[in-house]
PDB file of N, CA, C and O in Angstrom, chain B, residues numbered from 101:
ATOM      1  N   UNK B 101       0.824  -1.197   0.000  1.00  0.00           N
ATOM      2  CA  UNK B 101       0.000   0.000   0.000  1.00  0.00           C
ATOM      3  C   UNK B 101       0.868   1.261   0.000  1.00  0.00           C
ATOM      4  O   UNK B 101       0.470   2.338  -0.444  1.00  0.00           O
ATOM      5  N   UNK B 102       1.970   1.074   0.480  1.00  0.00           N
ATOM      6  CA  UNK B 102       3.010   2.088   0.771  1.00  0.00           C
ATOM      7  C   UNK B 102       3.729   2.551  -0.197  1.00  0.00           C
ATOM      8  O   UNK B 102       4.342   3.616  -0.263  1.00  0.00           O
ATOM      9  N   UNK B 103       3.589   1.356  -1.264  1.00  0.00           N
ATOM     10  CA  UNK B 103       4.141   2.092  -2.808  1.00  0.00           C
ATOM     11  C   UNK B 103       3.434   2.483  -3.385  1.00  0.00           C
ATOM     12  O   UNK B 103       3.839   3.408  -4.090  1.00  0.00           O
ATOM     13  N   UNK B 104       1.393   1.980  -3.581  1.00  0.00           N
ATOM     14  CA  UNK B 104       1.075   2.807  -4.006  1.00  0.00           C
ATOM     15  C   UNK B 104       0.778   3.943  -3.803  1.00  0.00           C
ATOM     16  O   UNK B 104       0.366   4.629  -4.738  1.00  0.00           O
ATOM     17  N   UNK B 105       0.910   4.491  -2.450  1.00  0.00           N
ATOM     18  CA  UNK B 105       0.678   5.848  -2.567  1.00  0.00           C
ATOM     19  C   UNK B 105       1.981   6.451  -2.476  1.00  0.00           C
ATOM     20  O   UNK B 105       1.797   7.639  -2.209  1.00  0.00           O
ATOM     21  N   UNK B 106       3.189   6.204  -2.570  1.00  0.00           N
ATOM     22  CA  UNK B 106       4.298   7.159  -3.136  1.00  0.00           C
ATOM     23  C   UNK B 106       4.414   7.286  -4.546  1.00  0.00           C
ATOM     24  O   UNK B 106       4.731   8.379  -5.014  1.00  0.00           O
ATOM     25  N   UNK B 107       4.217   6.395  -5.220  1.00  0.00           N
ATOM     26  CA  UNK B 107       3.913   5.964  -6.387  1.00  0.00           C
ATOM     27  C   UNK B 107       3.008   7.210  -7.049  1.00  0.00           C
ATOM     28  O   UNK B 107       3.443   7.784  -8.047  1.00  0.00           O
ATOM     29  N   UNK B 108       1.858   7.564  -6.509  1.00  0.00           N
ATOM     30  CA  UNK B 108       0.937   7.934  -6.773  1.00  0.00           C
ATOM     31  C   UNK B 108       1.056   9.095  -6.613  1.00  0.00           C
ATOM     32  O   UNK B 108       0.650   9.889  -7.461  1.00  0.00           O
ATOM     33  N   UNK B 109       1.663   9.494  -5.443  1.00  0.00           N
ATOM     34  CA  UNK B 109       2.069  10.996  -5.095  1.00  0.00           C
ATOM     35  C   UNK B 109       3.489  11.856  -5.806  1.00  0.00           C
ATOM     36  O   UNK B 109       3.752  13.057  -5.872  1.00  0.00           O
ATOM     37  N   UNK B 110       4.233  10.612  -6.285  1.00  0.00           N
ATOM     38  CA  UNK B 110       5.291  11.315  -7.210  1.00  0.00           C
ATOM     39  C   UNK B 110       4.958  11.145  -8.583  1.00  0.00           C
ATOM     40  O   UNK B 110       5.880  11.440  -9.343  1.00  0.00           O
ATOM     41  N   UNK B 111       3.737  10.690  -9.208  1.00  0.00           N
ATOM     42  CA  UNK B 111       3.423  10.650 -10.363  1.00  0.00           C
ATOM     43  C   UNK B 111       2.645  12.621 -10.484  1.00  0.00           C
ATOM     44  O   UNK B 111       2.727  13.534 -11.305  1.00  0.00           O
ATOM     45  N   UNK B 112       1.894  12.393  -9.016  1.00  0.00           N
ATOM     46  CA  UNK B 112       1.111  13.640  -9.190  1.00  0.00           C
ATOM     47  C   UNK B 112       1.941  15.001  -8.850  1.00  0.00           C
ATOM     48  O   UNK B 112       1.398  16.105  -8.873  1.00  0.00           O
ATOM     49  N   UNK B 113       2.887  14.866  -8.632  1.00  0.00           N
ATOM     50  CA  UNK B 113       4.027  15.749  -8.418  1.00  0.00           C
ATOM     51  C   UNK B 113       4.705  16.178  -9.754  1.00  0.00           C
ATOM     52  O   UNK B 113       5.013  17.355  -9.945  1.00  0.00           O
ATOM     53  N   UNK B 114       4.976  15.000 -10.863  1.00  0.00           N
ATOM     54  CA  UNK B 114       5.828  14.997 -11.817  1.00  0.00           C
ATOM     55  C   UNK B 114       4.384  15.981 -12.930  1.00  0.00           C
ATOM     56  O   UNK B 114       4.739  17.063 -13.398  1.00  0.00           O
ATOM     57  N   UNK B 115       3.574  15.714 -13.096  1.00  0.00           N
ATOM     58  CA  UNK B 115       2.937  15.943 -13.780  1.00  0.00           C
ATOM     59  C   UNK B 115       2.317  17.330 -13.599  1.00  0.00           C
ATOM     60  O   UNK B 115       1.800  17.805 -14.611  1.00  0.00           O
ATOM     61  N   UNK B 116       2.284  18.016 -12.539  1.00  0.00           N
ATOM     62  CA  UNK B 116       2.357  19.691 -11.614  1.00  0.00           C
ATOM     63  C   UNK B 116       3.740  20.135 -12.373  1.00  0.00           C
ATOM     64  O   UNK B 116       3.691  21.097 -13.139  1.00  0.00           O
ATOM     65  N   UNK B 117       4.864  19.498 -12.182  1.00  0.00           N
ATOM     66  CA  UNK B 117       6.124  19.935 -12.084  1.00  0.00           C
ATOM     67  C   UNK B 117       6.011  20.054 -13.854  1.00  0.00           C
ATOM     68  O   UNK B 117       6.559  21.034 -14.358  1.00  0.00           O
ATOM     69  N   UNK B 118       5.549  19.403 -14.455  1.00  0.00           N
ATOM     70  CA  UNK B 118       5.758  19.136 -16.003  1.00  0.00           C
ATOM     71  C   UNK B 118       5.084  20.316 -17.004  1.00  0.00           C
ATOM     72  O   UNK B 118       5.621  20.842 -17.979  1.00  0.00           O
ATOM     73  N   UNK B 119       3.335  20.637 -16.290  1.00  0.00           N
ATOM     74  CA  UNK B 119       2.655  21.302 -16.862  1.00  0.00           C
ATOM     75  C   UNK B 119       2.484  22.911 -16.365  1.00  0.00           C
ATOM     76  O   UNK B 119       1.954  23.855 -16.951  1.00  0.00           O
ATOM     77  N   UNK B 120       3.253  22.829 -14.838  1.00  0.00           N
ATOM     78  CA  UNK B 120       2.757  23.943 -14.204  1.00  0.00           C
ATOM     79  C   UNK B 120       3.690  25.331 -14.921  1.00  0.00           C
ATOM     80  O   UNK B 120       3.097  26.389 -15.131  1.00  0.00           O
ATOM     81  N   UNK B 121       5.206  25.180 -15.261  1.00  0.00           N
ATOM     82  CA  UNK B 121       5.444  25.883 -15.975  1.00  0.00           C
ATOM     83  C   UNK B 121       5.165  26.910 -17.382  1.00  0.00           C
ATOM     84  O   UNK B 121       5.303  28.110 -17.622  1.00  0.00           O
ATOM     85  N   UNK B 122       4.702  25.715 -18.130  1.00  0.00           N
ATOM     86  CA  UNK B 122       4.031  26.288 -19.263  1.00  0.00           C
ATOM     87  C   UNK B 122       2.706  27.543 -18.859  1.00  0.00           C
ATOM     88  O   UNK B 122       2.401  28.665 -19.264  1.00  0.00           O
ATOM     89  N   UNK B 123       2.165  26.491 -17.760  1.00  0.00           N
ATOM     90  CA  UNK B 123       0.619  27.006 -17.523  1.00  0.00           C
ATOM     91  C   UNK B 123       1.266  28.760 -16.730  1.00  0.00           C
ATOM     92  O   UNK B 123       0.914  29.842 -17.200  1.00  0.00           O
ATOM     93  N   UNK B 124       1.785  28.686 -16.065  1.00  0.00           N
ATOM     94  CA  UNK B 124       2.599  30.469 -15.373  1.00  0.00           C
ATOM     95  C   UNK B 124       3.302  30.631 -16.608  1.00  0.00           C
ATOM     96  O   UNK B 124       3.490  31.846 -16.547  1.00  0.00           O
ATOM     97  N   UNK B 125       3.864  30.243 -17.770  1.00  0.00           N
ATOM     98  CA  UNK B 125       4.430  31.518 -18.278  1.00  0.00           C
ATOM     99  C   UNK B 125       3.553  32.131 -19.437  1.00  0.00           C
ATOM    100  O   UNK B 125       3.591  33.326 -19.730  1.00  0.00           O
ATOM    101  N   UNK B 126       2.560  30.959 -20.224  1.00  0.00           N
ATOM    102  CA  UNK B 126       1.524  32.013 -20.971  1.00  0.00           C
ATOM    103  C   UNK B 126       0.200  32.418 -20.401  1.00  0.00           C
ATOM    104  O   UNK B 126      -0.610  33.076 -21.054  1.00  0.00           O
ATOM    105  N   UNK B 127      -0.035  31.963 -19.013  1.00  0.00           N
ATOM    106  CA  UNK B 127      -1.237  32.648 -18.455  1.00  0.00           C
ATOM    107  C   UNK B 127      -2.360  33.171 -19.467  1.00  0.00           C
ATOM    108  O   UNK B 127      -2.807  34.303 -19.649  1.00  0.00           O
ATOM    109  N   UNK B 128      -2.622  32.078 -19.992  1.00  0.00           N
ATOM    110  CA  UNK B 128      -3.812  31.791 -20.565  1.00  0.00           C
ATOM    111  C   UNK B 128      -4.486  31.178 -20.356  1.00  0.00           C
ATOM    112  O   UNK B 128      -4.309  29.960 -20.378  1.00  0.00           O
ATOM    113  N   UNK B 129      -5.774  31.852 -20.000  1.00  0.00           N
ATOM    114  CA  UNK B 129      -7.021  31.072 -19.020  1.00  0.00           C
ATOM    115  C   UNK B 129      -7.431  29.891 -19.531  1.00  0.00           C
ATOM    116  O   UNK B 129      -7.275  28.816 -18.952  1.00  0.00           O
ATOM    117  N   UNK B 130      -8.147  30.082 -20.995  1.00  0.00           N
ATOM    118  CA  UNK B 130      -8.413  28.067 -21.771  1.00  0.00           C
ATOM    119  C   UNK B 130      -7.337  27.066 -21.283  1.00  0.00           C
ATOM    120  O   UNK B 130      -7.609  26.067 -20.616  1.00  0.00           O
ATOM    121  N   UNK B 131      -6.040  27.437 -21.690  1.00  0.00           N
ATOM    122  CA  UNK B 131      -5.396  26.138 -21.333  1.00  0.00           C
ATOM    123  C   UNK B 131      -5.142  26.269 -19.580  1.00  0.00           C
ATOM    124  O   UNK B 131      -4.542  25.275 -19.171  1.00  0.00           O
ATOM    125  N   UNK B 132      -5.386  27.017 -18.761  1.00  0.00           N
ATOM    126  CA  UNK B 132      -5.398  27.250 -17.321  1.00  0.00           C
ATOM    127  C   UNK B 132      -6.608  26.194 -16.783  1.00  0.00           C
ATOM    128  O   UNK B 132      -6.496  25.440 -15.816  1.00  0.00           O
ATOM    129  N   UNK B 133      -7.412  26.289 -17.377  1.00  0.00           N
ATOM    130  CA  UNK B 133      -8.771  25.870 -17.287  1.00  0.00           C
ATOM    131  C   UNK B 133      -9.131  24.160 -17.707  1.00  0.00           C
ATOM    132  O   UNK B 133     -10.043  23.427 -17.324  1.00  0.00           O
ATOM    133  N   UNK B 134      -8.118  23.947 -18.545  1.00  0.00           N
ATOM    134  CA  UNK B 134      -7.669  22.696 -19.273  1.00  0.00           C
ATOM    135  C   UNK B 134      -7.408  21.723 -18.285  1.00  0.00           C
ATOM    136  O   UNK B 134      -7.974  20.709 -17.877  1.00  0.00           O
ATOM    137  N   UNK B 135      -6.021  22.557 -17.940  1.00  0.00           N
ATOM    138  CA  UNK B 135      -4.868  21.973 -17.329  1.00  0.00           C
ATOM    139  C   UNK B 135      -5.306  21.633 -15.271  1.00  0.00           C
ATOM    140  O   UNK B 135      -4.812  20.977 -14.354  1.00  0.00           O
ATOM    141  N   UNK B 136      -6.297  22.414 -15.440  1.00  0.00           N
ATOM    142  CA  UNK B 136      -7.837  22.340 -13.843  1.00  0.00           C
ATOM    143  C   UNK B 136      -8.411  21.334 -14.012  1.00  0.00           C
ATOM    144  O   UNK B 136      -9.006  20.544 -13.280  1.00  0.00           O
ATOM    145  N   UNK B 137      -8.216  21.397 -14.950  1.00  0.00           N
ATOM    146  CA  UNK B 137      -9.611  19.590 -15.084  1.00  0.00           C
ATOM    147  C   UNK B 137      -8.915  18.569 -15.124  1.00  0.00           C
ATOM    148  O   UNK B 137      -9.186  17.616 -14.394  1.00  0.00           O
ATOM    149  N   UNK B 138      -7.987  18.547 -15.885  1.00  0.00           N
ATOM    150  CA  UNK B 138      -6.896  17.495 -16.173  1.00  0.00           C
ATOM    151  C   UNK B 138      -6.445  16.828 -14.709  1.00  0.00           C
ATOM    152  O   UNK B 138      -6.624  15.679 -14.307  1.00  0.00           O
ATOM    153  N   UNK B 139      -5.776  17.998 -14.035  1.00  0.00           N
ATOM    154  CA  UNK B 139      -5.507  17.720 -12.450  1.00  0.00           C
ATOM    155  C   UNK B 139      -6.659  17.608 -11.297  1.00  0.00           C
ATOM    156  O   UNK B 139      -6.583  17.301 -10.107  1.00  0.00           O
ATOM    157  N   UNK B 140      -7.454  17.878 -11.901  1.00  0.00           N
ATOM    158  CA  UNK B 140      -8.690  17.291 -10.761  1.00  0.00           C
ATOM    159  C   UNK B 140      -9.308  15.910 -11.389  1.00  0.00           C
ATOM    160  O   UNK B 140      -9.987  15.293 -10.568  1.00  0.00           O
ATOM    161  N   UNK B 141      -9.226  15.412 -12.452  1.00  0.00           N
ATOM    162  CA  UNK B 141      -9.591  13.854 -12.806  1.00  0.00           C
ATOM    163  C   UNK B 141      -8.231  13.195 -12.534  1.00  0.00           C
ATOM    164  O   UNK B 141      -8.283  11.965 -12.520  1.00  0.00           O
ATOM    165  N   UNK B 142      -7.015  13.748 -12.314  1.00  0.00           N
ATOM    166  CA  UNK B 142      -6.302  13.160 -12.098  1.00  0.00           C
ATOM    167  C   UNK B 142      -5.511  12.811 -10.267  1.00  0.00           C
ATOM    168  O   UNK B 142      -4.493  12.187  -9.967  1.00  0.00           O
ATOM    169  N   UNK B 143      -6.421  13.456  -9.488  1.00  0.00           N
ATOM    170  CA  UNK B 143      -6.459  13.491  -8.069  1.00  0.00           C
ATOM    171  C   UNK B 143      -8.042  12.969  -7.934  1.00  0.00           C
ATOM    172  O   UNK B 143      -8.226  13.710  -6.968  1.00  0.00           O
ATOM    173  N   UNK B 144      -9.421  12.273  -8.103  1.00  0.00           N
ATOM    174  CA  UNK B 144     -10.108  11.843  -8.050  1.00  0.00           C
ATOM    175  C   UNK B 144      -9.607  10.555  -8.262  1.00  0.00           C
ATOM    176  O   UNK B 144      -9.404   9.857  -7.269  1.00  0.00           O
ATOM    177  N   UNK B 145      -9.298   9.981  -9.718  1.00  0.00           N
ATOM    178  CA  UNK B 145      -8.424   8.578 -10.155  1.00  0.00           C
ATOM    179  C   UNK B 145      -7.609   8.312  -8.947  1.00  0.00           C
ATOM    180  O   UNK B 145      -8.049   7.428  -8.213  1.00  0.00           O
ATOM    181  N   UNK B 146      -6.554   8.874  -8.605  1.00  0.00           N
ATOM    182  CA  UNK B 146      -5.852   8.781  -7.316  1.00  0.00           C
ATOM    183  C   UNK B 146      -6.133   8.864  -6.092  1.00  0.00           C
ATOM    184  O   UNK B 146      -5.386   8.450  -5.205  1.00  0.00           O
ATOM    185  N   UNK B 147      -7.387   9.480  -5.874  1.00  0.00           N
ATOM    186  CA  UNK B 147      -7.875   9.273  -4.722  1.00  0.00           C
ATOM    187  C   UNK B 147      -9.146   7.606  -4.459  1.00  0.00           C
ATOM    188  O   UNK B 147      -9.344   6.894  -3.474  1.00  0.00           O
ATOM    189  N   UNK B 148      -9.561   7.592  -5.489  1.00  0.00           N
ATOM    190  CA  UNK B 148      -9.822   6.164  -6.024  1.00  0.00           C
ATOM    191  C   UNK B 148      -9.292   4.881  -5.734  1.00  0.00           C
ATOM    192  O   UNK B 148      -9.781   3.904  -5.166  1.00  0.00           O
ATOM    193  N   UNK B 149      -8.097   5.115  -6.289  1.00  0.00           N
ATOM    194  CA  UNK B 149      -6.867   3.912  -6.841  1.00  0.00           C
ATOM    195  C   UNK B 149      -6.199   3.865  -4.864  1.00  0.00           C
ATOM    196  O   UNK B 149      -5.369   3.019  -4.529  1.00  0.00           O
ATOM    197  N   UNK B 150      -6.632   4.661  -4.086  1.00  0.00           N
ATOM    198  CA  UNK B 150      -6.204   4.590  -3.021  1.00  0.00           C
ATOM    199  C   UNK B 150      -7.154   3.704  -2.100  1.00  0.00           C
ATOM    200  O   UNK B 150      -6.748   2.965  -1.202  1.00  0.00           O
ATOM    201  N   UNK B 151      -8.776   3.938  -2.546  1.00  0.00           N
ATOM    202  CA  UNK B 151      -9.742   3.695  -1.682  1.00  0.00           C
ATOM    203  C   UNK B 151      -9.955   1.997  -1.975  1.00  0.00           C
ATOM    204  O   UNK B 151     -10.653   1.244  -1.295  1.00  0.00           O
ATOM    205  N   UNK B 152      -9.328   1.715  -2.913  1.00  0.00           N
ATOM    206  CA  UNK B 152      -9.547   0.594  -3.919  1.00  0.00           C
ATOM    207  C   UNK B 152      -9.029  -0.998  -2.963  1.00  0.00           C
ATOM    208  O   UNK B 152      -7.954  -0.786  -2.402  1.00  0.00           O
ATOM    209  N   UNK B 153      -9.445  -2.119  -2.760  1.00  0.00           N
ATOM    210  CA  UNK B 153      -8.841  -3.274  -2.052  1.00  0.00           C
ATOM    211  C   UNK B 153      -7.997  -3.995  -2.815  1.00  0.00           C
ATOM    212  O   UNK B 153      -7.258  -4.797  -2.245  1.00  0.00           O
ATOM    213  N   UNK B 154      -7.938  -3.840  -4.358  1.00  0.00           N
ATOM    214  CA  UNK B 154      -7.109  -4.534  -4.871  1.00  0.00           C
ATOM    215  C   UNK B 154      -5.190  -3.769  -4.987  1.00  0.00           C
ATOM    216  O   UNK B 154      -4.654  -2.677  -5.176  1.00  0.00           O
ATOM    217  N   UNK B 155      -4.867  -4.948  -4.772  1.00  0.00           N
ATOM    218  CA  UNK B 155      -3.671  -4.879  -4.811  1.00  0.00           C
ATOM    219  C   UNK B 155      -2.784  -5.587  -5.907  1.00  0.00           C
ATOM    220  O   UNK B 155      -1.559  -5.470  -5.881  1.00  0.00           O
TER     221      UNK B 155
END
């Protein structure tokens, strides 16, 4: 259980770290707005994949 949630938490780290740049330097709301949804289906899935019994 302990890997998946490091697992899970450095995936959701890498993927902040990957997009968050782009998203601060053209501060453009559509892809701001994009890139909101993207990371909230992608912390639901993970909050999921946590609640989940299979291993």
């Amino acid at each position: 259980m302990i890997v998946k949630i490091l697992s899970g938490l450095i995936a959701a780290a890498l993927l902040l770290a990957f997009v968050g740049p782009v998203v601060i330097k053209l501060k453009d709301v559509p892809l701001s707005i994009v890139v909101l949804i993207g990371v909230i289906m992608m912390a639901v899935d993970l909050w999921q994949s946590f609640k989940s019994k299979e291993d």
